[in-house]
C-alpha positions as CSV (number, residue, x, y, z in Angstrom):
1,X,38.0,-12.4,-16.6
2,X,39.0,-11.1,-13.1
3,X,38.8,-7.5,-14.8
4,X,35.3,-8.3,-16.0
5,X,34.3,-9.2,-12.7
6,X,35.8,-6.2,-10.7
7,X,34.1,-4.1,-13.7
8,X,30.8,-5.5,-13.1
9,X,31.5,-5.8,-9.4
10,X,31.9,-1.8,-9.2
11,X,29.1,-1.2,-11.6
12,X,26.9,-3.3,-9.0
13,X,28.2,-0.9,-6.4
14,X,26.6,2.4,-8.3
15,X,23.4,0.7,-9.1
16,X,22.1,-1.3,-6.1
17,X,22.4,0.5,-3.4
18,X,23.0,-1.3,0.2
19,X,20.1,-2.8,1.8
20,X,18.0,-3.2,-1.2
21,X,17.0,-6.1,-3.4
22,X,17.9,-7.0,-7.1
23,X,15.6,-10.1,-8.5
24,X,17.1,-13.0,-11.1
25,X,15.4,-10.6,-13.5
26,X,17.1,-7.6,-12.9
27,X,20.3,-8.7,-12.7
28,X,20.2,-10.6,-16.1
29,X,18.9,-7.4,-17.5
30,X,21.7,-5.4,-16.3
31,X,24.7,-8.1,-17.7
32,X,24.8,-10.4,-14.9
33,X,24.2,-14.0,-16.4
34,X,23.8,-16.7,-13.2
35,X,27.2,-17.9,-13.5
36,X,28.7,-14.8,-12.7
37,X,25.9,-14.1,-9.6
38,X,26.7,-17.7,-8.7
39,X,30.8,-16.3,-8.0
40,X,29.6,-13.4,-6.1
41,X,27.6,-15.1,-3.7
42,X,30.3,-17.2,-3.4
43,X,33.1,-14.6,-2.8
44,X,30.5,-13.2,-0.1
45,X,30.0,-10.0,-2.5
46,X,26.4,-10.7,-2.5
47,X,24.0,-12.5,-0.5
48,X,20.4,-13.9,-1.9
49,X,18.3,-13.6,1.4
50,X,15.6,-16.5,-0.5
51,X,16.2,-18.1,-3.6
52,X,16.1,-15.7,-7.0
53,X,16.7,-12.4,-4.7
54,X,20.0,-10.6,-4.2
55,X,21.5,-7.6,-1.9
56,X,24.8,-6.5,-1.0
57,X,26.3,-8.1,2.0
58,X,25.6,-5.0,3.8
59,X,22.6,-3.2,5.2
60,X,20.1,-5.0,7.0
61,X,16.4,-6.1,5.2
62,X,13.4,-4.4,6.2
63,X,10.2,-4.2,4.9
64,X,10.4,-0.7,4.0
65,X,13.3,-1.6,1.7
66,X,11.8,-4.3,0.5
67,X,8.9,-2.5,-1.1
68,X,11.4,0.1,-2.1
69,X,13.0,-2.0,-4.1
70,X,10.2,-3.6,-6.0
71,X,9.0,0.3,-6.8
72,X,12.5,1.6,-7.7
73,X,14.7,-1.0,-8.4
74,X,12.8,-3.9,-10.2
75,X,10.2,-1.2,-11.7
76,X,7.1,-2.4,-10.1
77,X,3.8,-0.7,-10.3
78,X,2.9,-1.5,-6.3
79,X,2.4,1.2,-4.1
80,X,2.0,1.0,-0.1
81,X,-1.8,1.6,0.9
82,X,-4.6,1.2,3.0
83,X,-3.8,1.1,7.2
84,X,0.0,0.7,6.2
85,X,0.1,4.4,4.4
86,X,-2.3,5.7,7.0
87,X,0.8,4.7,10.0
88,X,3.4,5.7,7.7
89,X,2.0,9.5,7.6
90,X,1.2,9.3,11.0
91,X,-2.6,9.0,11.4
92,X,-2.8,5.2,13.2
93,X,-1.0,6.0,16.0
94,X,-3.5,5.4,18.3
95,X,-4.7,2.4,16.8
96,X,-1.7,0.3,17.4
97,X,1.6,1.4,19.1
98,X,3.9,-1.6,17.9
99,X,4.0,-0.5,14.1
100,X,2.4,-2.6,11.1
101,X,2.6,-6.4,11.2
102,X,0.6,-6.2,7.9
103,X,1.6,-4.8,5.2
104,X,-0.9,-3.7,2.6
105,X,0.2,-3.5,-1.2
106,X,-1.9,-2.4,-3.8
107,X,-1.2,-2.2,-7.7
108,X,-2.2,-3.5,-11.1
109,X,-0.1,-7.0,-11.1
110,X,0.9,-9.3,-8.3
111,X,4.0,-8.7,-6.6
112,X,6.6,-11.8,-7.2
113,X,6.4,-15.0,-5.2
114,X,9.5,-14.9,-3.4
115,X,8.3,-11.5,-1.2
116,X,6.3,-13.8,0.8
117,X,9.1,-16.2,1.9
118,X,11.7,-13.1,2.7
119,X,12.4,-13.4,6.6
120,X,10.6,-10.5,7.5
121,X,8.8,-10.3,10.8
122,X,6.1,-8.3,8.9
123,X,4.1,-10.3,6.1
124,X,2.2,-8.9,2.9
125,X,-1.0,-8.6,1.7
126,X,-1.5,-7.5,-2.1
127,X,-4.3,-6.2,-3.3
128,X,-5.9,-5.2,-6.7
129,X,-6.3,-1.4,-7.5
130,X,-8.7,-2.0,-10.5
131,X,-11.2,-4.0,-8.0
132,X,-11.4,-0.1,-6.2
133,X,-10.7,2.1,-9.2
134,X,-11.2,2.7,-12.9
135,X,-8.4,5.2,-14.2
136,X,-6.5,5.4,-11.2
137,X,-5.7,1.8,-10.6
138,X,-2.4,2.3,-12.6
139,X,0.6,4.9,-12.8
140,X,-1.7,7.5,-13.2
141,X,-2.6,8.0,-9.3
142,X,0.7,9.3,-9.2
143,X,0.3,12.1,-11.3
144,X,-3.6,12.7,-10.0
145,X,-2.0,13.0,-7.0
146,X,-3.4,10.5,-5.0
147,X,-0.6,8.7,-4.5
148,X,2.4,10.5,-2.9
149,X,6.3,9.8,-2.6
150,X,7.5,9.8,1.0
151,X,10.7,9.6,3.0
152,X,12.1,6.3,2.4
153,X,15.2,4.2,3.3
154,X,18.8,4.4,1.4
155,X,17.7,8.1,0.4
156,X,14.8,6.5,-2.1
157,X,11.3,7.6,-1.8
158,X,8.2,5.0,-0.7
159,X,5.2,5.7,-2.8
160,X,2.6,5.2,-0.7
161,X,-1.6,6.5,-0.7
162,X,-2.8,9.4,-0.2
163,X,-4.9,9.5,3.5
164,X,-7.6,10.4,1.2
165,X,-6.5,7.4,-0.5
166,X,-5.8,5.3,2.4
167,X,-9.1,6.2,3.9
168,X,-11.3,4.2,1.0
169,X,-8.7,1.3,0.8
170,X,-9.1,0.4,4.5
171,X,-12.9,1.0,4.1
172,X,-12.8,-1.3,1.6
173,X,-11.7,-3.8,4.5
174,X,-14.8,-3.4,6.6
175,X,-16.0,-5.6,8.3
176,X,-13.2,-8.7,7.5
177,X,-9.5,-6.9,7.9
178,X,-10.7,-4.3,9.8
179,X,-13.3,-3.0,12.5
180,X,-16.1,-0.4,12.2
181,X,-14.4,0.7,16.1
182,X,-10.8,1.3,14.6
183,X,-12.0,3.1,11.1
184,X,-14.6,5.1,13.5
185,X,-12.0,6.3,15.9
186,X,-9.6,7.1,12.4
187,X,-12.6,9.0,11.0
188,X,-13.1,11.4,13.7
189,X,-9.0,12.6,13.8
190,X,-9.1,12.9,10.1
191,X,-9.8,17.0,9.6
192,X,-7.2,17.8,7.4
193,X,-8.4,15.8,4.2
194,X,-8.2,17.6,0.7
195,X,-11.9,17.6,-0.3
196,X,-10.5,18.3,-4.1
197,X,-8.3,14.8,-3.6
198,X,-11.3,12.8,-2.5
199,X,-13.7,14.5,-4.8
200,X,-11.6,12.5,-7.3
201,X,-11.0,9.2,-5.8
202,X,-14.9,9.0,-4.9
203,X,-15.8,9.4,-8.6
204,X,-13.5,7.1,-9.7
205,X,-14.2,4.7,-7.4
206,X,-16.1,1.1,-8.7
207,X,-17.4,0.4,-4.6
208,X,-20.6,1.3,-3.3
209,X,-20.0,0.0,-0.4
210,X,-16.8,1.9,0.3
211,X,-18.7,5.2,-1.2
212,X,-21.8,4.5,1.3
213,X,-19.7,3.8,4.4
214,X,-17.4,6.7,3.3
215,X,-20.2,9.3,3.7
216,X,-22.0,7.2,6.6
217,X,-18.6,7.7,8.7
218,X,-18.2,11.2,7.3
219,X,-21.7,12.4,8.0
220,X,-21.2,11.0,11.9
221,X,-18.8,13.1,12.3
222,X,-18.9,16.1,10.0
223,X,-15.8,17.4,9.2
224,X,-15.1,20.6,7.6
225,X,-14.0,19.1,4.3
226,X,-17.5,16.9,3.7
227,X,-19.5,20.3,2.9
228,X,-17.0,20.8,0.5
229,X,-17.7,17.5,-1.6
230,X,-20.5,17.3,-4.5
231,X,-22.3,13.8,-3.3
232,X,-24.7,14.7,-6.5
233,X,-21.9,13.8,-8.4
234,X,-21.2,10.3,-6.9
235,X,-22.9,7.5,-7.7
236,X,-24.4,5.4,-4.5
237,X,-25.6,2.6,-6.4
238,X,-29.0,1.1,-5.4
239,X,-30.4,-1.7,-2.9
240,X,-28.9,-2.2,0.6
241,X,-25.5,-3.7,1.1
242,X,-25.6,-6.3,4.1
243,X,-22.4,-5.4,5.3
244,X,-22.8,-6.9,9.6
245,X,-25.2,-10.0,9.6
246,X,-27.8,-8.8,12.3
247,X,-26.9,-5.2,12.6
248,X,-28.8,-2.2,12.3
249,X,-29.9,-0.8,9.1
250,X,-29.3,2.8,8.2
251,X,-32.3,4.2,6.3
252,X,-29.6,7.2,4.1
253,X,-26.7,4.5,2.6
254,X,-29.1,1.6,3.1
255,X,-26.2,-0.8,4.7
256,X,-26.4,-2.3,8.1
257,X,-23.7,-1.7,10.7
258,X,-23.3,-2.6,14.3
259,X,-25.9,-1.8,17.5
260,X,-22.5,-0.7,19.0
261,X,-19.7,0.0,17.0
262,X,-16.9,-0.8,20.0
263,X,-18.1,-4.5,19.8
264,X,-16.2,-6.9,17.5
265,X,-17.9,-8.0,14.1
């Protein structure tokens, strides 16, 4: 029995790295019954930081390795979006200087229950890629390249949006998580966007609204990559989208947005 353990102990070793987290799941799948979890937590060999998680004693929780873990170790389909993969590559700087407090998930399923009660100082919002997209809600982003793999903790990538991406998942926040000031202010510093990459996320995407504020936005602006983009191939939908109760209407994208875009919504 004590060999079975030490056997099992070291196999742990090679295939949960420190720092990340293992679900009840998981660790039943890879021959650790609850018994045998039940002696290591015990012996201090691993620790469960809320009930049905477990890590290695070592290597302190973060949220970056938390959603690392639930992409590479647990096999979820979630990938890091909106704002959050905008200030992971470097593009919300100027928006807020003490780092996300919320993190933005999006994916095909709802992440499990227990990520919500991990003692994180950051907290998680999911959201559902099909509500935005058609074919690349699911794993398929990856390999259309709108969803990218970036530096993450323990050596493990962090599959995060696109900017391009990004860009239409935080517009897709306007006017409730987010304000037409911050996006307005993001819009005007993004000029390296690939025109090919949002070519393909506008088709595929199910939101007028985010398509109408995507080219109102764009068209105040005018970056080099819009007169790249074929709008004849996009579909605006039809009838205007109240978007701000009391604001100004704009006669192109037929939606109403703010007198002054610096004032809150």
């Amino acid at each position: 029995m004590t060999e079975q353990i030490g056997g099992k102990l070291n196999q742990l070793e090679r295939t949960l790295p420190e720092g990340l987290l293992a679900d009840a799941a998981w660790m039943e799948r890879h021959g650790y019954s609850t018994s045998l979890r039940s002696q290591y937590v015990s012996a201090g060999w691993l620790v469960q930081p809320v009930r049905g998680t477990y890590k290695r004693p070592l290597g302190e929780l973060d949220w970056q390795k938390t959603v690392v873990s639930l992409q590479k170790v647990m096999g979820r389909n979630l990938a890091v979006g909106g704002r959050t993969a905008l200030d992971l590559q470097g593009f919300t700087h100027y928006l807020s200087a003490s780092g996300p407090s919320m993190i933005h998930l999006y994916g095909t399923e709802s992440p499990p229950g227990w990520l919500a009660k991990l003692p994180l100082k950051e907290t998680f919002r999911f959201h559902r890629s099909q509500v935005l997209f058609k074919t690349l809600a699911a794993a398929e982003a990856l390999q259309a390249h709108t969803l990218r793999e970036l530096p993450g903790p323990s050596d493990w990538p962090l599959i995060a949006s696109t900017p391009e991406r990004a860009l239409l998942e935080m517009l897709d926040g306007l006017p409730g998580r987010e304000s037409f000031h911050q996006v307005d202010m993001l819009v005007e510093g993004l000029r390296t966007l690939s025109p090919r990459r949002l070519q393909i996320l506008l088709t595929d995407c199910r939101s007028v609204k985010v398509k109408r504020l995507f080219f109102w936005f764009a068209d105040r602006h005018r970056p080099a990559w819009l007169k790249q983009i074929d709008r004849a191939a996009i579909s605006l939908g039809t009838g205007k989208r109240m978007l701000v109760k009391g604001g100004k209407l704009d006669p192109t994208y037929l939606i109403t947005v703010p007198e002054d875009l610096s004032a809150p919504v």
